[in-house]
C-alpha positions as protocol buffer text, in pm:
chain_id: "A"
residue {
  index: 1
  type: UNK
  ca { x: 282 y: 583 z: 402 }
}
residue {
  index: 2
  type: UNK
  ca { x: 244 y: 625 z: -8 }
}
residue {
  index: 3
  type: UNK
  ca { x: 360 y: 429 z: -252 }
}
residue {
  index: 4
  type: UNK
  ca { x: 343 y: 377 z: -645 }
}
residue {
  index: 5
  type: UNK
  ca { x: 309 y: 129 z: -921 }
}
residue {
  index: 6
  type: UNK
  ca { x: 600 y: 94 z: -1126 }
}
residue {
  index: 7
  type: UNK
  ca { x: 605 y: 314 z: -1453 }
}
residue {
  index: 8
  type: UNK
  ca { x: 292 y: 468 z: -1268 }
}
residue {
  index: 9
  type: UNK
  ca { x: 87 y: 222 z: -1435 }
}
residue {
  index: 10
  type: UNK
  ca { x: -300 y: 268 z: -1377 }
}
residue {
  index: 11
  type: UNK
  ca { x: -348 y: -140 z: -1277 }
}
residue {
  index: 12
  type: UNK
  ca { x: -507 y: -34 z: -941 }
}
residue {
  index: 13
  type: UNK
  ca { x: -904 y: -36 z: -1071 }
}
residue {
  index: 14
  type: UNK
  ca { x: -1199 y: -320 z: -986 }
}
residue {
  index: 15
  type: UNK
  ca { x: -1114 y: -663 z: -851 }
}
residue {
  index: 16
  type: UNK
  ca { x: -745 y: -540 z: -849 }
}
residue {
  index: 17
  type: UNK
  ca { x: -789 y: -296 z: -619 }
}
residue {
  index: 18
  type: UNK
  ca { x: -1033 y: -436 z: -346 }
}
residue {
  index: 19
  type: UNK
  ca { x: -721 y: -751 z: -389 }
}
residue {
  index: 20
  type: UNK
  ca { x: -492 y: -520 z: -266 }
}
residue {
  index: 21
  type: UNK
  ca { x: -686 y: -382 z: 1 }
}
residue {
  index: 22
  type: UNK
  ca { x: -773 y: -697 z: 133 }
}
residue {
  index: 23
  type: UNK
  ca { x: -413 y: -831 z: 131 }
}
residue {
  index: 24
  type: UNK
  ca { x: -267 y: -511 z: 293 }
}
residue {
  index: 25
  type: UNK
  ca { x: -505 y: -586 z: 575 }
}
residue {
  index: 26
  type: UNK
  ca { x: -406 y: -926 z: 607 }
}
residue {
  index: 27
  type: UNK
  ca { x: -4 y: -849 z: 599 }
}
residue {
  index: 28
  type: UNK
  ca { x: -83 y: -590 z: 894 }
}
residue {
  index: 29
  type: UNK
  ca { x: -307 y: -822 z: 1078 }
}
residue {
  index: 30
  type: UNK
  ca { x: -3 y: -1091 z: 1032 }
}
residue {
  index: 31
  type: UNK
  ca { x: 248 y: -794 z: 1180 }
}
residue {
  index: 32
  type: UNK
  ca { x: 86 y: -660 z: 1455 }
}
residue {
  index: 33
  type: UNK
  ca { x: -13 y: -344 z: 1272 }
}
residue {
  index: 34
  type: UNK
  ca { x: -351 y: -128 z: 1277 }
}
residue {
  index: 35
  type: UNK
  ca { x: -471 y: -23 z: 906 }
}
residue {
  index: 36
  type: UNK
  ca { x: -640 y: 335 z: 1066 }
}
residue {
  index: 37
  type: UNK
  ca { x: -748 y: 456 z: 659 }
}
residue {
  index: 38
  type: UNK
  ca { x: -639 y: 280 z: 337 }
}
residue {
  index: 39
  type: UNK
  ca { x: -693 y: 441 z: -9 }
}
residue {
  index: 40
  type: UNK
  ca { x: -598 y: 378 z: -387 }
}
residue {
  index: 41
  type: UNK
  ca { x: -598 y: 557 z: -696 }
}
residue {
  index: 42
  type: UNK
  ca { x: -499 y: 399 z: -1044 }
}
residue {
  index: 43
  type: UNK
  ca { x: -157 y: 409 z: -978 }
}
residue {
  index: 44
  type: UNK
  ca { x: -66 y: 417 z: -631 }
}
residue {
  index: 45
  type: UNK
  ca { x: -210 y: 364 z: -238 }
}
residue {
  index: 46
  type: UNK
  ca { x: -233 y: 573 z: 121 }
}
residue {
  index: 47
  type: UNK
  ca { x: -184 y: 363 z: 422 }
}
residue {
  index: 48
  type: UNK
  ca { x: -210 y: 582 z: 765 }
}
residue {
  index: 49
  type: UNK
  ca { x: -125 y: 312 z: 1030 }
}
residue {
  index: 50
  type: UNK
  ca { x: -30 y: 280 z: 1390 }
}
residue {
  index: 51
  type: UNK
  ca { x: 232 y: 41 z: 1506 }
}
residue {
  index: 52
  type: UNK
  ca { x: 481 y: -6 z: 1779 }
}
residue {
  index: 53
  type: UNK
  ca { x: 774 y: 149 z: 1827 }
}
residue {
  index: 54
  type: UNK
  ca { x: 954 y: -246 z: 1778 }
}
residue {
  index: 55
  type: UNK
  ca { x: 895 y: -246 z: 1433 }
}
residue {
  index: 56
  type: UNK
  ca { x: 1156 y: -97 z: 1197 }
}
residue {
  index: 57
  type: UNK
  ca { x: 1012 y: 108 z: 894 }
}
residue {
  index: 58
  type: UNK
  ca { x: 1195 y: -27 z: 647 }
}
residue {
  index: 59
  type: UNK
  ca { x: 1114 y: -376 z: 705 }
}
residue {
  index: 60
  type: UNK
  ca { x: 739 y: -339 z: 749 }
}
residue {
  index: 61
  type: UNK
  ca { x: 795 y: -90 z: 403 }
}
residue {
  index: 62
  type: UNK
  ca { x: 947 y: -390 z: 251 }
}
residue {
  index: 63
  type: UNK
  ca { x: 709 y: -676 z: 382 }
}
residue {
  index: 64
  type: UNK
  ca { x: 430 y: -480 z: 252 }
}
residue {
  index: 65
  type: UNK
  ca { x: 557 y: -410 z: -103 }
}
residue {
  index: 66
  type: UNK
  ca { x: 701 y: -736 z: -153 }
}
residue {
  index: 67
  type: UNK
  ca { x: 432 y: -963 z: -49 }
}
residue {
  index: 68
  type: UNK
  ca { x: 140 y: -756 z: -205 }
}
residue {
  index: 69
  type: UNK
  ca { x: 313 y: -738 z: -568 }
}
residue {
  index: 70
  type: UNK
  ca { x: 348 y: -1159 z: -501 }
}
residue {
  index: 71
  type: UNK
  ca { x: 11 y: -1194 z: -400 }
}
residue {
  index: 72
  type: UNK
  ca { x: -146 y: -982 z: -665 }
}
residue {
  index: 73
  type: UNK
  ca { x: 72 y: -1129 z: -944 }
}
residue {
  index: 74
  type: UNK
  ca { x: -69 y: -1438 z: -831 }
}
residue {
  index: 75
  type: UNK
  ca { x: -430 y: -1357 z: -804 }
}
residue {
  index: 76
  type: UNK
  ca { x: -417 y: -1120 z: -1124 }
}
residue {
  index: 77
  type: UNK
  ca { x: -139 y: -1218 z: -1370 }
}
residue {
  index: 78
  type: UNK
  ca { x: -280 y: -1025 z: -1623 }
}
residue {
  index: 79
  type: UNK
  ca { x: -127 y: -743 z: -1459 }
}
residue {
  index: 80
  type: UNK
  ca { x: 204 y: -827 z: -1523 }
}
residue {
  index: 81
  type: UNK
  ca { x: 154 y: -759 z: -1892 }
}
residue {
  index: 82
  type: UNK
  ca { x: 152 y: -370 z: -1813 }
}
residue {
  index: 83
  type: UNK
  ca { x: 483 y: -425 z: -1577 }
}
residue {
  index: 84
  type: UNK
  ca { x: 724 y: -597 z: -1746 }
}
residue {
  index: 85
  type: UNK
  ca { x: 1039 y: -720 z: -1545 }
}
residue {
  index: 86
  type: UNK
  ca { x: 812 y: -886 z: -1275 }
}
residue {
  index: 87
  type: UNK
  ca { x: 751 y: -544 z: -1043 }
}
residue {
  index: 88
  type: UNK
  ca { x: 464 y: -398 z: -911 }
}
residue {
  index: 89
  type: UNK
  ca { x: 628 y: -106 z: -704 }
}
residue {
  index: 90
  type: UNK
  ca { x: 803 y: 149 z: -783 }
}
residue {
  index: 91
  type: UNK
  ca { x: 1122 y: 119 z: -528 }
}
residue {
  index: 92
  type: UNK
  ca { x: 1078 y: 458 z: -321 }
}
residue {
  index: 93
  type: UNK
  ca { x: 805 y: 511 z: -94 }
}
residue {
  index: 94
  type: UNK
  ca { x: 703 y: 832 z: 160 }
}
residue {
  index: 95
  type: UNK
  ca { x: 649 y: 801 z: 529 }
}
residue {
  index: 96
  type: UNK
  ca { x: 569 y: 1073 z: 735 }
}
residue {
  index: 97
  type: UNK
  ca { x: 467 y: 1063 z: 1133 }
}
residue {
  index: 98
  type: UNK
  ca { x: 149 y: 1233 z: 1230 }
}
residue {
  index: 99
  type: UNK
  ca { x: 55 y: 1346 z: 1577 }
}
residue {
  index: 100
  type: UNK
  ca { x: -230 y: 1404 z: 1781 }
}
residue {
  index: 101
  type: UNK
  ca { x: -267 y: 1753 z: 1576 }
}
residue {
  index: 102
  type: UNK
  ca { x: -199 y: 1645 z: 1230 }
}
residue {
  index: 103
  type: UNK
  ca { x: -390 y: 1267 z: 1217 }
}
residue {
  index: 104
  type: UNK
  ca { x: -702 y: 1379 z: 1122 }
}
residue {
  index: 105
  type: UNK
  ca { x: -632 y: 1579 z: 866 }
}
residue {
  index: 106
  type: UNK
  ca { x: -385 y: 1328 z: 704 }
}
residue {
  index: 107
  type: UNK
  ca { x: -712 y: 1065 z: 853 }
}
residue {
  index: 108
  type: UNK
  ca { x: -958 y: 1309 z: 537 }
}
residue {
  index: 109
  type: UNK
  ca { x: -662 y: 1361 z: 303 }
}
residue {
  index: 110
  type: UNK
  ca { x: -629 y: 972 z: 273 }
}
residue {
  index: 111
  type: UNK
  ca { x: -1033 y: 912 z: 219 }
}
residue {
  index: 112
  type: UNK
  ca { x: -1058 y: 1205 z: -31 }
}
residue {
  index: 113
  type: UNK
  ca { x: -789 y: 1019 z: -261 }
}
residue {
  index: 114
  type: UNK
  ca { x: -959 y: 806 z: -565 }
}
């Protein structure tokens, strides 16, 4: 799963960063869902995660985006003076299924990013 920050702003650095980490963790923890690798660059994050088949895509797409841009707003409003109209994600994201073949090279694609 990939997403960007709106306008591709670089905000993802430091304390801003290890924030969202921390709260993507927590939203998965909250939904039943395994973080397997996380990664971030300036202006965007890698998620390969493993969930059940129950959950629909689009919701746990749109839990994720929506409460991490609240969260970090709140924990780093300085932020929002790089994304004006109050959002932190771009509104398209890319999911992709891996299998027993492909996972571990997705697994070292997502821990070379940075």
């Amino acid at each position: 799963m990939v997403w960007c920050v709106k306008y591709r702003r670089k905000v993802l650095v430091n304390q801003v960063e290890q924030s969202l980490k921390q709260i993507v963790r927590d939203i998965c923890v909250a939904q039943g869902i395994e973080v397997e690798e996380m990664e971030t660059d300036k202006d965007y994050i890698h998620l390969l995660i493993s969930m059940k088949p129950q959950h629909y895509i689009p919701s746990v797409v749109k839990t994720l985006k929506g409460q991490s841009a609240r969260r970090l707003f709140k924990l780093h409003p300085e932020i929002k003076q790089y994304l004006w109209g109050g959002h932190m994600w771009n509104p398209s994201y890319f999911i992709a299924t891996v299998s027993g073949n492909t996972e571990e090279q997705v697994r070292k694609y997502i821990q070379s990013q940075q």
